[in-house]
C-alpha positions as CSV (number, residue, x, y, z in Angstrom):
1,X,0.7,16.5,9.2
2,X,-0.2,14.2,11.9
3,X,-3.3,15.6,12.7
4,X,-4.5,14.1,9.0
5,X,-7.0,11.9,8.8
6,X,-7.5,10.9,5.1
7,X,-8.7,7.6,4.1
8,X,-8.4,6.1,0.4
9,X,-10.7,3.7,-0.5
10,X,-10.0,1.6,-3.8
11,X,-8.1,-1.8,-5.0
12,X,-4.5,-2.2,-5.2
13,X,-4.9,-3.0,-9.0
14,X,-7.0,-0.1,-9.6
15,X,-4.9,2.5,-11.5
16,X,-6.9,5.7,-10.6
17,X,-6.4,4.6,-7.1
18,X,-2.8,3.8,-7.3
19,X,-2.2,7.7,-9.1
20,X,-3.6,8.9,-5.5
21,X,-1.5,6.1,-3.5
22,X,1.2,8.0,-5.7
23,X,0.5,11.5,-4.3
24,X,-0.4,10.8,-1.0
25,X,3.2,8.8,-0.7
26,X,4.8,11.4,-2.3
27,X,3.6,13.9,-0.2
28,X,4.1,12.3,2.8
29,X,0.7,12.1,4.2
30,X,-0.7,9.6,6.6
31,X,-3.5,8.1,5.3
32,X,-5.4,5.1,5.9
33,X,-6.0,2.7,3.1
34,X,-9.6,0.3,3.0
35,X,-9.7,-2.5,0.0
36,X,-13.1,-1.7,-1.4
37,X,-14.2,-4.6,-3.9
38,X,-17.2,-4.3,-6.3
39,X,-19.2,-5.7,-3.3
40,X,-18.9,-3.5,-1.0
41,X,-19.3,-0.7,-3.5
42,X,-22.5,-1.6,-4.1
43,X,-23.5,-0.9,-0.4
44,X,-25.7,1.6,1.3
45,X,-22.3,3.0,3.1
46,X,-20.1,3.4,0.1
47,X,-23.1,4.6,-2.4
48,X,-23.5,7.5,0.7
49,X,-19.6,8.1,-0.2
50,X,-20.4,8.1,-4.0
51,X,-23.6,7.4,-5.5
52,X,-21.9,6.3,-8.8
53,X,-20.5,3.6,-7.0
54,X,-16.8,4.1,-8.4
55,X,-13.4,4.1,-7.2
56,X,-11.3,5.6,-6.0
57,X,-13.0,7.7,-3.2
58,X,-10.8,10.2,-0.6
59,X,-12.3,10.7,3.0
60,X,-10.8,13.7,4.9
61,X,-12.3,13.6,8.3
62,X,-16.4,14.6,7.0
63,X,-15.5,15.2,3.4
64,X,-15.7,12.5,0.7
65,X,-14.1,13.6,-2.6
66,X,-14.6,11.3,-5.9
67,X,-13.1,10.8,-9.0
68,X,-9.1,10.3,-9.2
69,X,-8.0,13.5,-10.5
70,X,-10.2,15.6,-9.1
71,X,-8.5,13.7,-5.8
72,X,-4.9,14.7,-7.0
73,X,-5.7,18.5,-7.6
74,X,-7.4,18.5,-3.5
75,X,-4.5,17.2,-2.4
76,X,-2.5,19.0,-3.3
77,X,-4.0,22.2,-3.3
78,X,-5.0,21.3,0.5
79,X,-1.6,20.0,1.5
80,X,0.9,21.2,-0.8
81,X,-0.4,24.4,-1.6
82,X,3.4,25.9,-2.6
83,X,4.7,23.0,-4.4
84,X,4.6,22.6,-8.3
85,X,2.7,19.7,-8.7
86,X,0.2,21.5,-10.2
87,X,1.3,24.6,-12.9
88,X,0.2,28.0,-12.0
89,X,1.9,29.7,-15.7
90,X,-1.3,29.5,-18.3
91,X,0.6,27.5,-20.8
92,X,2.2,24.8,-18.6
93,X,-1.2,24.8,-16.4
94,X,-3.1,24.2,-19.9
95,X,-0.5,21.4,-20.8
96,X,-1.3,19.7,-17.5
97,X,-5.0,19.8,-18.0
98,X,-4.9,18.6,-21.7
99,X,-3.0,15.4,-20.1
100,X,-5.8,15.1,-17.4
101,X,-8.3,14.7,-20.6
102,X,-6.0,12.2,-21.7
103,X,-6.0,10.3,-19.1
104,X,-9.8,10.5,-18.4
105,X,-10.1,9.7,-22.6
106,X,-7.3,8.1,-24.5
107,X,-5.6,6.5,-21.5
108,X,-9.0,5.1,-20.1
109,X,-10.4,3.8,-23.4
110,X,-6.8,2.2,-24.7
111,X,-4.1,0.8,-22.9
112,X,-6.4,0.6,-19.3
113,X,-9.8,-1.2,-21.0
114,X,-7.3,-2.9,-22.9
115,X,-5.8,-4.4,-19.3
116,X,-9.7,-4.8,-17.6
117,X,-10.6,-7.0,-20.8
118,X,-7.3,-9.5,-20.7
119,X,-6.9,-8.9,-17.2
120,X,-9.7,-9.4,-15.4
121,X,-12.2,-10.5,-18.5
122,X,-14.5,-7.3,-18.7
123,X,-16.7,-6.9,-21.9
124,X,-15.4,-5.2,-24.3
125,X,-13.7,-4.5,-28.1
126,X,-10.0,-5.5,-27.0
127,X,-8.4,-5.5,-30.5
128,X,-10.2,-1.1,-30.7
129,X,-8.9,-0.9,-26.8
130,X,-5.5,-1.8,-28.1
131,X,-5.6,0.1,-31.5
132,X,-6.5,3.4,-29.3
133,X,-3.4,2.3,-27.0
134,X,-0.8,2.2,-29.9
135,X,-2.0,5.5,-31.3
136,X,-1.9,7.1,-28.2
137,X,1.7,5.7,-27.1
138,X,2.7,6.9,-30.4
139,X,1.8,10.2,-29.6
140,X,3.1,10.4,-26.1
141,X,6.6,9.0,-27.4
142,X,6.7,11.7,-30.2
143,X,5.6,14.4,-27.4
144,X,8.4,13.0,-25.0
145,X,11.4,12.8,-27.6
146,X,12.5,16.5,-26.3
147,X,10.8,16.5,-23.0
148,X,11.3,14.6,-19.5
149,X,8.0,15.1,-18.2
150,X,4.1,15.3,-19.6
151,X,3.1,19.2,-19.0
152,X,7.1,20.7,-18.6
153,X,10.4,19.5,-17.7
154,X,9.6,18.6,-13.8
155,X,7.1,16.4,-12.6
156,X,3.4,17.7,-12.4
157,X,-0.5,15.6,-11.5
158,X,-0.4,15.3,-15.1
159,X,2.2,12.8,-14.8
160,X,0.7,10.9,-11.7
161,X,-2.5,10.8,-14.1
162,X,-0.8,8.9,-16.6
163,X,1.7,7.0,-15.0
164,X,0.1,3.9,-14.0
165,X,-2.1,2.0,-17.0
166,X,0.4,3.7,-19.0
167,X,3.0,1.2,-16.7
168,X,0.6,-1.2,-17.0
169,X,-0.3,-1.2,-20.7
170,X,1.7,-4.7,-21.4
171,X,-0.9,-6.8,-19.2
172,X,-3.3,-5.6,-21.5
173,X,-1.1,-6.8,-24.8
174,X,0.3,-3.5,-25.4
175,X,4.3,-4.0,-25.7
176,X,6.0,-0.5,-24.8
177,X,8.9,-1.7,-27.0
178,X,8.5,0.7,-29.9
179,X,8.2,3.8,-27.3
180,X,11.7,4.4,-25.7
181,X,10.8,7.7,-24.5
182,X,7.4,6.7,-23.0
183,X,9.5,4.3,-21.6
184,X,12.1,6.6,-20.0
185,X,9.2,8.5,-19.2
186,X,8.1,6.0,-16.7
187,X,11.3,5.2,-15.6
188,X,11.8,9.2,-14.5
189,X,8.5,8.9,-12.9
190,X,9.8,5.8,-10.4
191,X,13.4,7.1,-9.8
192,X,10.7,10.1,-8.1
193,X,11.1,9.7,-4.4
194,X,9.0,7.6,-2.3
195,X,7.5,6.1,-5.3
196,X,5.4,3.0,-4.7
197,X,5.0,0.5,-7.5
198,X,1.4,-0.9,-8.4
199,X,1.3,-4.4,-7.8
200,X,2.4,-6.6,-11.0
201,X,4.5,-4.1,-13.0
202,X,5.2,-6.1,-16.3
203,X,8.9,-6.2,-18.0
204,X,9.0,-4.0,-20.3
């Protein structure tokens, strides 16, 4: 593992980084980390990483992978290859990837927006942002009343996907009060060894 050379570019507020901070702790890879603000990804260098100019991106040595999950599913294919991170049975496998859609749909449009327009005063609809945040919550506490993990009863990607603007959800108004087993959710999720917190986790 110390012959790795991975570099992780993003923000330390950025939620799809910090679900690949998650992973790459987890696993116990070395990894360099570069704060890349919208600035710099506006640049020559980083749109030759990614054209679309987003975040996060993963370097490993001449490859540049984007897009968060796509991130996740590399790394640990690549460096985990016999762990269960990701499912290999058809019907846990499928539950993983309907939770990857979540979190590239619901999650995105809801409880993270949500945070980017109180947060940091993006454009948008907050009061839809927040409507799509309770309904999804709602769903994801009726899905974890019997279950201690998103896609089966250990931890998977799915749940790395999720974790954070789920986490996060209050700094966009979005009390996690009425949702004790999302909220128990999350708290399995960082009782996982060698989690690292994303910088200003809310009470909840």
């Amino acid at each position: 593992m110390n012959s790795v050379t991975l570099t992780l570019y993003g923000t330390p507020t950025s939620g799809h980084t910090h679900r690949v901070e998650l992973l790459l702790e987890m696993l116990e890879l070395p990894y360099v980390y570069k704060t890349t603000p919208a600035d710099i990804r506006r640049t020559d260098a980083f749109l030759h990483l990614n054209p679309l100019g987003q975040i996060p991106v993963l370097t490993d040595g001449d490859l540049a992978l984007c897009d968060s999950n796509a991130i996740l599913l590399y790394l640990a294919r690549r460096y985990a290859p016999e762990s269960d991170w990701w499912p290999e049975a058809p019907l846990e496998l499928a539950q993983a990837q309907r939770w990857f859609s979540i979190a590239a749909g619901e999650l995105k449009n809801g409880p993270a927006t949500a945070r980017l327009i109180q947060r940091f005063n993006a454009p948008g609809d907050l009061a839809a942002a927040r409507a799509i945040a309770r309904e999804l919550f709602a769903f994801m506490n009726q899905h974890l009343a019997d279950r201690r993990f998103l896609a089966r009863e250990t931890p998977t990607l799915a749940d790395l996907a999720c974790y954070s603007y789920s986490a996060h959800a209050p700094e966009g108004g979005v009390s996690l009060a009425a949702y004790p087993h999302v909220r128990a959710w999350l708290d399995r999720v960082e009782q996982l060894p060698r989690f690292k917190p994303m910088p200003g986790l809310p009470e909840r």
